[in-house]
C-alpha positions in Angstrom: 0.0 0.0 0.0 1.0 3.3 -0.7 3.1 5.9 2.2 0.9 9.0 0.5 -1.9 9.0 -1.6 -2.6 12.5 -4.0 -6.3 13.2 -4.9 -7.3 15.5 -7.4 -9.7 16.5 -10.0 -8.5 15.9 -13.6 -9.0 19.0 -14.8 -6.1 20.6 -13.2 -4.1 18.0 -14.4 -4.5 19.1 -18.3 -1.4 19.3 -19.5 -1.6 22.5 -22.1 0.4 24.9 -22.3 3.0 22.4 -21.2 3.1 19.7 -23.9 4.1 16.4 -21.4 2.6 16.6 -18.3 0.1 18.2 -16.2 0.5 20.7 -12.9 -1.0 17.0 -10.9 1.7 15.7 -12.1 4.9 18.0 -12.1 3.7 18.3 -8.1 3.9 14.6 -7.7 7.2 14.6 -9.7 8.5 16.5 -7.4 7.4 15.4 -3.9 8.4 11.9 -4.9 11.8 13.1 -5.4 11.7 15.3 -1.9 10.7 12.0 -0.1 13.2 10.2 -1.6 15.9 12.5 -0.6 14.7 13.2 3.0 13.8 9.5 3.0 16.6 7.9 1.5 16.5 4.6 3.8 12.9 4.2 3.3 11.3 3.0 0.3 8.9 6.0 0.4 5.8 5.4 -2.2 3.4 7.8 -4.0 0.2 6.9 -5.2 -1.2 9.3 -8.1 -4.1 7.7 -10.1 -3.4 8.6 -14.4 -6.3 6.9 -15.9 -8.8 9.0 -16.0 -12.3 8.8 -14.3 -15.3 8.5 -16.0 -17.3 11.2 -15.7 -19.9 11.5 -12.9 -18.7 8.4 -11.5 -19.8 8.3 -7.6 -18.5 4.4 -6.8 -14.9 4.2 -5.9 -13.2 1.4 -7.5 -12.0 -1.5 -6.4 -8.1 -0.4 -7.1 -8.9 3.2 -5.2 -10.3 1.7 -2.3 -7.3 -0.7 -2.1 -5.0 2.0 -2.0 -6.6 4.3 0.4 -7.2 2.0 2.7 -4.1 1.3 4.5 -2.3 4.4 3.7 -0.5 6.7 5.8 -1.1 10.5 4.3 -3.7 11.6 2.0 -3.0 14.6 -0.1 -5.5 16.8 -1.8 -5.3 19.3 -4.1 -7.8 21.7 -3.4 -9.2 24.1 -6.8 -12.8 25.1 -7.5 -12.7 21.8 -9.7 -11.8 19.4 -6.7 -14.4 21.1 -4.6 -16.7 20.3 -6.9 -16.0 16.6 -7.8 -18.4 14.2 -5.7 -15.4 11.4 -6.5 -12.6 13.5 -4.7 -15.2 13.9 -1.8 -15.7 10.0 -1.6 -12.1 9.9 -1.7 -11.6 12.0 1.1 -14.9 10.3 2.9 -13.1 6.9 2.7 -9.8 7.4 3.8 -11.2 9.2 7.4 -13.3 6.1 8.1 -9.7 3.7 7.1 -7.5 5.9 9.6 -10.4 6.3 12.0 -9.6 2.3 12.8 -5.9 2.4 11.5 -4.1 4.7 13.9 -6.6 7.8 13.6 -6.7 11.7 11.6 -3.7 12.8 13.4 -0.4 11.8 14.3 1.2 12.6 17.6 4.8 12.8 17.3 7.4 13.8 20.0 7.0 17.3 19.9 2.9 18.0 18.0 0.4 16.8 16.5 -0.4 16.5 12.6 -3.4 15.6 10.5 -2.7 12.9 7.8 -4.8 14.8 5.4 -2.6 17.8 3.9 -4.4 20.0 2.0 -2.6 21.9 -1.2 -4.1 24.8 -2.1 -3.6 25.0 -5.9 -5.7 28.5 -6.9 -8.5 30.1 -4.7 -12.1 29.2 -5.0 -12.3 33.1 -4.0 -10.3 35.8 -4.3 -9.6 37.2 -1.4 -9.1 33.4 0.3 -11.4 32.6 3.0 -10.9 30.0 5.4 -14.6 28.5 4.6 -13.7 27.9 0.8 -11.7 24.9 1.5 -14.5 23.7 4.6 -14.4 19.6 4.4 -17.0 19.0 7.5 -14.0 17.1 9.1 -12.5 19.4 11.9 -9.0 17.9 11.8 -9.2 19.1 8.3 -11.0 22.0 9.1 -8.3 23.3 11.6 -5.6 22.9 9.5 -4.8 26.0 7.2 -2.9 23.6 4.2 0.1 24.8 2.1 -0.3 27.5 -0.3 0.6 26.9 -4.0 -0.5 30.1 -5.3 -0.1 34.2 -5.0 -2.5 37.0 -5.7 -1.4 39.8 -8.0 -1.9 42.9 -7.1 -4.4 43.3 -9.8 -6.5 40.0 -8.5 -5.0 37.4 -10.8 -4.2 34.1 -8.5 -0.6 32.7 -10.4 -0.1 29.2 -9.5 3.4 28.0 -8.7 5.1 26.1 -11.3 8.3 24.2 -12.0 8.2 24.8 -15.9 8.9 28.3 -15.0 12.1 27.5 -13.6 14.3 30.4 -12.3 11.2 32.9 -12.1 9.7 33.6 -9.0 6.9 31.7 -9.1 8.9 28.0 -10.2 10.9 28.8 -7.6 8.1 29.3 -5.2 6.9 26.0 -6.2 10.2 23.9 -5.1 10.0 25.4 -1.8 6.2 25.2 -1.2 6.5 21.4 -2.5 9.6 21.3 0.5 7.7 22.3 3.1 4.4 19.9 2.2 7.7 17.1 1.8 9.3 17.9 5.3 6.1 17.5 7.7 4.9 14.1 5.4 7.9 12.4 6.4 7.3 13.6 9.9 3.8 12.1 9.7 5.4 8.4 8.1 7.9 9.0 11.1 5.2 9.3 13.6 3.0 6.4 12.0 5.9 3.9 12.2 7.3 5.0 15.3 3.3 4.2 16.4 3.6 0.7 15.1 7.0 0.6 16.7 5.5 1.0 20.0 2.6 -1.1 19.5 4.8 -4.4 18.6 4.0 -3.8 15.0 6.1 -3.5 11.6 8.4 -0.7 11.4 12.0 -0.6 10.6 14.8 -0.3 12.9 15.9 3.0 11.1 12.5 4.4 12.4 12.6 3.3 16.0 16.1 4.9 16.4 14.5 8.1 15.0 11.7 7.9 17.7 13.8 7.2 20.4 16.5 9.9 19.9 16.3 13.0 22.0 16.0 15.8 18.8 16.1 19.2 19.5 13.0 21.2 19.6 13.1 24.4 17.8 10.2 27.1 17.4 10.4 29.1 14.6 8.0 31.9 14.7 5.9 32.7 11.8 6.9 35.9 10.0 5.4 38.8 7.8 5.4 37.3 4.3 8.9 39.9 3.1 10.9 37.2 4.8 8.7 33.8 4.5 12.1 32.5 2.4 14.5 32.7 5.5 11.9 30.9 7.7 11.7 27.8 5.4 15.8 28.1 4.7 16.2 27.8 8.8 13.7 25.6 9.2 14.8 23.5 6.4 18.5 23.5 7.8 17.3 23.1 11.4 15.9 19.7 10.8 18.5 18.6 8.2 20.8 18.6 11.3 18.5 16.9 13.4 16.0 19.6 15.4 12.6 18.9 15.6 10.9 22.2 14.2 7.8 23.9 15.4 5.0 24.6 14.4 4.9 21.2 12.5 2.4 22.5 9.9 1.2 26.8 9.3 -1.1 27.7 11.3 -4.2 30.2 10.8 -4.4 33.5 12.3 -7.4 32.7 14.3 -9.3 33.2 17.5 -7.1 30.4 19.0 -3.6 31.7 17.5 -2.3 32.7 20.6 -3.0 29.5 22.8 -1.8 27.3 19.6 1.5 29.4 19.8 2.0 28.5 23.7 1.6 25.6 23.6 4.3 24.9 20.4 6.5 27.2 22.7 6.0 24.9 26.1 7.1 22.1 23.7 10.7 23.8 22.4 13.6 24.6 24.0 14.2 27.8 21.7 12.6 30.2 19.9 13.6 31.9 16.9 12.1 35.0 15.9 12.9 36.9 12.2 11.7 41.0 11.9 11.2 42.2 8.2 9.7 45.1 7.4 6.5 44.5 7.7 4.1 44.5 10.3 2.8 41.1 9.7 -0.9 39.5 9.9 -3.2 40.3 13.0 -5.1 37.4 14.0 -9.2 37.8 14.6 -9.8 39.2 18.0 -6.0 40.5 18.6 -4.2 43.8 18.6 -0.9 42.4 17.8 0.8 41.4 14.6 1.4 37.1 14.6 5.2 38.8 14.6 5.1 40.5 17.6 2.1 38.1 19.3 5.0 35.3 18.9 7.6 37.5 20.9 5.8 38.9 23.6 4.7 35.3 24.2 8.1 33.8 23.9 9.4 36.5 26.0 6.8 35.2 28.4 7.8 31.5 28.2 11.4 32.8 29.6 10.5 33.9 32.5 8.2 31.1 33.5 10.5 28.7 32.4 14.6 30.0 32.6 16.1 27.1 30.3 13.7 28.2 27.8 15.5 30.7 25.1 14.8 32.6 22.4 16.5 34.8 19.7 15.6 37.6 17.5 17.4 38.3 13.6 17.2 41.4 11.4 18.8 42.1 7.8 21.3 45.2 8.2 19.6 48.2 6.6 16.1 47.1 7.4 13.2 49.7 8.0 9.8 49.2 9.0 6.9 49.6 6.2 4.6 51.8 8.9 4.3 53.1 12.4 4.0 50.1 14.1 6.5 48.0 12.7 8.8 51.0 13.2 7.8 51.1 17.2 8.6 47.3 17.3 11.8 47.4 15.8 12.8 50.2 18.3 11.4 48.1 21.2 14.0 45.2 20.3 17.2 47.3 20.7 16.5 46.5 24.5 16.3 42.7 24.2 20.2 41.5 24.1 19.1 38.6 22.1 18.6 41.0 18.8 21.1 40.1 16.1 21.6 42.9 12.9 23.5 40.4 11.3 23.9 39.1 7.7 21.7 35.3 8.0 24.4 33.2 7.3 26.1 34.7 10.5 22.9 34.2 12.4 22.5 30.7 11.4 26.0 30.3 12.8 24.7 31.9 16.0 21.5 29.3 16.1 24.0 26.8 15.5 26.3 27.4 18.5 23.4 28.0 20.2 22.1 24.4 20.1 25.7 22.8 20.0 26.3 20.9 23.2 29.1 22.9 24.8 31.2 19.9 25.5 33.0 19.7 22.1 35.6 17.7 21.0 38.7 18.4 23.0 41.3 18.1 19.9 39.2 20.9 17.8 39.2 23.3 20.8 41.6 26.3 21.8 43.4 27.1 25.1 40.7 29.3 26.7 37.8 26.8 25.3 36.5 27.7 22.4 36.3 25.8 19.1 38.2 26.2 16.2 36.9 27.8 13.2 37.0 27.3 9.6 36.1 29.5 7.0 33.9 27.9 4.4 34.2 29.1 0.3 32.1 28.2 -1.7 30.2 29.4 -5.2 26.6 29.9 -4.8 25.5 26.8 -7.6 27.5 24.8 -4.8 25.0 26.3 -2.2 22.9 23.2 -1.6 25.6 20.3 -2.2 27.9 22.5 0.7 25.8 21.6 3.1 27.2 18.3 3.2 31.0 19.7 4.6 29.2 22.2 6.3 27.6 19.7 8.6 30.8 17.5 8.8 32.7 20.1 9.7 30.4 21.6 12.9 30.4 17.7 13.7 33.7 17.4 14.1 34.2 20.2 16.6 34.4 23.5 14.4 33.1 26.6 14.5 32.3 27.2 10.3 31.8 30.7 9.2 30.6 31.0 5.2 30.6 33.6 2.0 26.9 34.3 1.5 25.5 34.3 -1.5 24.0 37.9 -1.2 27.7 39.4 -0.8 29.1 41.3 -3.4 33.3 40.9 -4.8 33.3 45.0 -4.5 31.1 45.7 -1.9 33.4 47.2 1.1 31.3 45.5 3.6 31.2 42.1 2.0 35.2 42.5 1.5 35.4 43.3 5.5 33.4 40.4 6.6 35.8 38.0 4.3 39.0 39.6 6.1 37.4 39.4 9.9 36.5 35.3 8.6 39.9 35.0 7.6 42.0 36.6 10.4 39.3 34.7 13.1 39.2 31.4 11.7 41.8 28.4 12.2 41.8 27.1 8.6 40.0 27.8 4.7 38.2 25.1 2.9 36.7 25.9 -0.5 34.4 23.8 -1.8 34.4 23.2 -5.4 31.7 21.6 -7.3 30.0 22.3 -10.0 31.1 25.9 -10.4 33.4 27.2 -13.3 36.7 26.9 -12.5 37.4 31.2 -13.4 35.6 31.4 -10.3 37.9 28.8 -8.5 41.1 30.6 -10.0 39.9 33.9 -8.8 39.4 32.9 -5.3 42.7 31.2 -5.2 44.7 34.6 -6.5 42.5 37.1 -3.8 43.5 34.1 -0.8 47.3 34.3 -2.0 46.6 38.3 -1.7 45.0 37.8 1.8 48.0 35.5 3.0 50.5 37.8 2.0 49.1 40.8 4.7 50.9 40.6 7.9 47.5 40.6 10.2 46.1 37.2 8.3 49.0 35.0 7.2 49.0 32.2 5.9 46.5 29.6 7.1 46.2 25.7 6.7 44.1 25.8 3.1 42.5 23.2 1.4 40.1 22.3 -1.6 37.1 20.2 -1.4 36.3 19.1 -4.5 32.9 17.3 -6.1 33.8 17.4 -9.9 34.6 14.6 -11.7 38.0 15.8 -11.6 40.3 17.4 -9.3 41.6 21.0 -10.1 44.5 21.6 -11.2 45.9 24.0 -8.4 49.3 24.5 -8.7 50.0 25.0 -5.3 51.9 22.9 -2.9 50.5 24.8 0.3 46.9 23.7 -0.8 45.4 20.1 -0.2 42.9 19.2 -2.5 40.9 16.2 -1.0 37.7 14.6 -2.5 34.7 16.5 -0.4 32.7 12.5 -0.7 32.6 11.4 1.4 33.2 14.2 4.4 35.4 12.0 6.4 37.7 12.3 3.1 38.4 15.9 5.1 39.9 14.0 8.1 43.6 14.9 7.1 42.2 18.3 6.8 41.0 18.6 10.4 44.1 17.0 11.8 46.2 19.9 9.6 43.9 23.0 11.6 44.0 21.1 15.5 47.9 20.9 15.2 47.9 24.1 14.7 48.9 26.6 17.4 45.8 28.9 19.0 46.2 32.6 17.4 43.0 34.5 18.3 
């Protein structure tokens, strides 16, 4: 039986203008290949039906019933068309009375609770949304808000997200809506196995290990839709290195907001909070933005509970849109847990904030503090970094990293890569699929670098992923294969030989 079963109506599936495949389909495409990567161990399978339905049929076959009936999530994409198919409601119908007596509508896993239906809001029934448009009449259902594959112009227009616009806004959109809907799924499979786990039934090892490890519980506060992309990039790196990240699935502004927020926050042992320059969404019945509602009740949770901590991150440069965005802004100068800081130098912050301080004795200095190591690295190697990123902070060191919205002739970007060389231990660039002018370029400003008297020299190495090695022509650099990691080990040995300077 299938892990996740899609339901749809056909007619958003029609393939034109695209001459292959439909929207149905380029979605499935792609969450199959999410699952497969988040769920490499698991043999993780999709069900999508492509034969067609007759029309007005109101009897489920045979073949759907078999499918629904033992599996785990149910996807739907919701469109005027699906609300108005009678099959897609059977559909739905028939899997809540199969998980009613096969483990129930939600999942509890360690940290919240999830609904096994996920609903994926291809294009609005109305324009504005309203919550009642995508009603089901089954309150687990009901409460939960879905994931949004779609944006409103400002002229009214509802553009779907789509791959086969590629680089443009909204393909992009769509790889990182189809993330998020591919991150809590495998939480759900997680939960239902580690269910069966407990109950004596069949489950893998490789899923009771993941129940019974102690993950790190992270809230990540909902944010003001100028800076929705760095919430799902720290989420999405939180839990690639093992936190548990909450709220497991958006949640709606509601009446209930605030009591749904404390108790995700009771639940974690951080919170992280982002400020754009917007004011954010007020839920119904509030005065409060869900931006500064999340705050004011984190800031609560610290004092009630001291272990509990939270921290607050804000682009340089940023300004609030209106009054009250302004006033909050000036209200965080007095919290000492507000970072102005470029985000890859936050994320290095949230990262030493959740690193058990007892590190590795060989990677640390005299007065206790781990080595660091400044990572180099093209931004088309971005993804396939993280990798020697993670290895790295594994094995002891502090990593500090070239961000991809820094600039070769921008004074501050040219300052933050002297202050990464002078405080860190050792350089690794990683070298993948970029072109090796880039590789060259980097090579000839480091030799530049080494040559001032307040960096020198520092143990430097090349991590490469190409099919071939690069031809350096350097005896002071190592070049080591970056696959796997532990390839890096002579590496590591190279920077905690080396003498403590700063």
């Amino acid at each position: 039986m299938p892990d996740v079963f899609i339901s749809y109506a056909h007619e958003d599936n029609e393939s034109p203008p695209y001459p292959t495949k439909g929207w149905v389909e380029r979605f499935y495409d792609a969450l199959k290949a999410r699952l497969s990567a988040l769920r490499r161990e698991e043999n993780t399978s999709v069900w999508l039906d492509k034969s067609g339905r007759v029309s007005g049929a109101t009897v489920l076959t045979p073949a759907i019933k078999g499918q629904l009936a033992d599996c785990g999530v149910f996807v739907t994409i919701l469109s005027p068309a699906y609300r108005g198919s009678a099959w897609c409601a059977d559909e739905l119908r028939f899997f809540h009375d199969a998980a009613s007596k096969n483990g129930g509508m939600s999942v509890t896993t360690k940290d919240s609770e999830i609904c096994r239906v996920f609903k994926v809001l291809k294009v609005p029934v109305n324009v504005p949304v309203r919550p009642e448009d995508f009603r089901t009449g089954i309150p687990e259902v009901d409460e939960s808000p879905g994931y949004t594959f779609f944006q409103t112009t400002p002229d009214g227009t509802p553009m779907e997200f789509d791959p086969p616009l590629g680089e443009n806004y909204y393909g992009i959109e769509f790889s990182r809506a189809v993330s998020k809907v591919a991150a809590d799924i495998n939480l759900v499979l997680q939960g239902l196995a580690s269910t069966k786990a407990a109950a004596g039934g069949l489950s893998t090892p490789l899923a009771q290990a993941r129940y019974a490890q102690g993950d790190k519980v992270v809230y990540v506060a909902d944010t003001s839709s100028d800076i929705a992309e760095y919430r799902d990039r720290i989420r999405q790196e939180l839990e690639q290195f093992g936190s548990t990240v909450l709220p497991a699935t958006q949640q709606f502004p509601g009446p209930s907001y605030a009591d749904q927020v404390k108790g995700e926050l009771k639940r974690a042992r951080m919170a992280i909070h982002l400020i754009g320059k917007n004011y954010g969404m007020i839920p119904e019945g509030a005065n409060d933005s869900i931006v500064e509602l999340q705050y004011k009740l984190a800031l609560d949770e610290s004092k009630s509970r001291p272990e509990f901590k939270h921290m607050v991150w804000m682009q340089p440069g940023t300004l609030g849109s209106d009054e009250r965005q302004t006033r909050l802004i000036a209200s965080l100068q007095n919290d000492s847990q507000f970072k102005i800081a470029t985000f890859e130098e936050f994320k290095t912050l949230v990262h030493d904030a959740l690193t058990p301080k007892q590190e590795p004795e060989a990677a640390r200095k005299s007065n206790g503090t781990a080595k660091g190591v400044y990572l180099i690295f093209d931004i088309k190697d971005k993804e396939t970094a993280r990798d020697v990123d993670g290895w790295l902070r594994k094995r002891g060191f502090k990593v500090w990293k070239r961000t991809s919205d820094e600039s070769e002739n921008d004074q501050l970007s040219i300052e933050l890569h002297k202050e990464r060389l002078e405080v860190s231990a050792g350089v690794l660039i990683y070298y993948g699929v970029a072109k090796d002018s880039w590789l060259q370029s980097m090579l000839l400003r480091l030799e530049k670098d080494f040559a001032l008297k307040e960096i020198g020299r520092k143990p430097s190495c090349i991590a490469f992923s190409a099919p071939e090695p690069p031809d350096v022509g350097d005896p002071d650099i190592e070049v080591l294969p970056a696959i796997p990691p532990d390839s890096l080990e002579e590496f590591a040995r190279m920077i905690e030989a080396r003498p403590a300077t700063a």
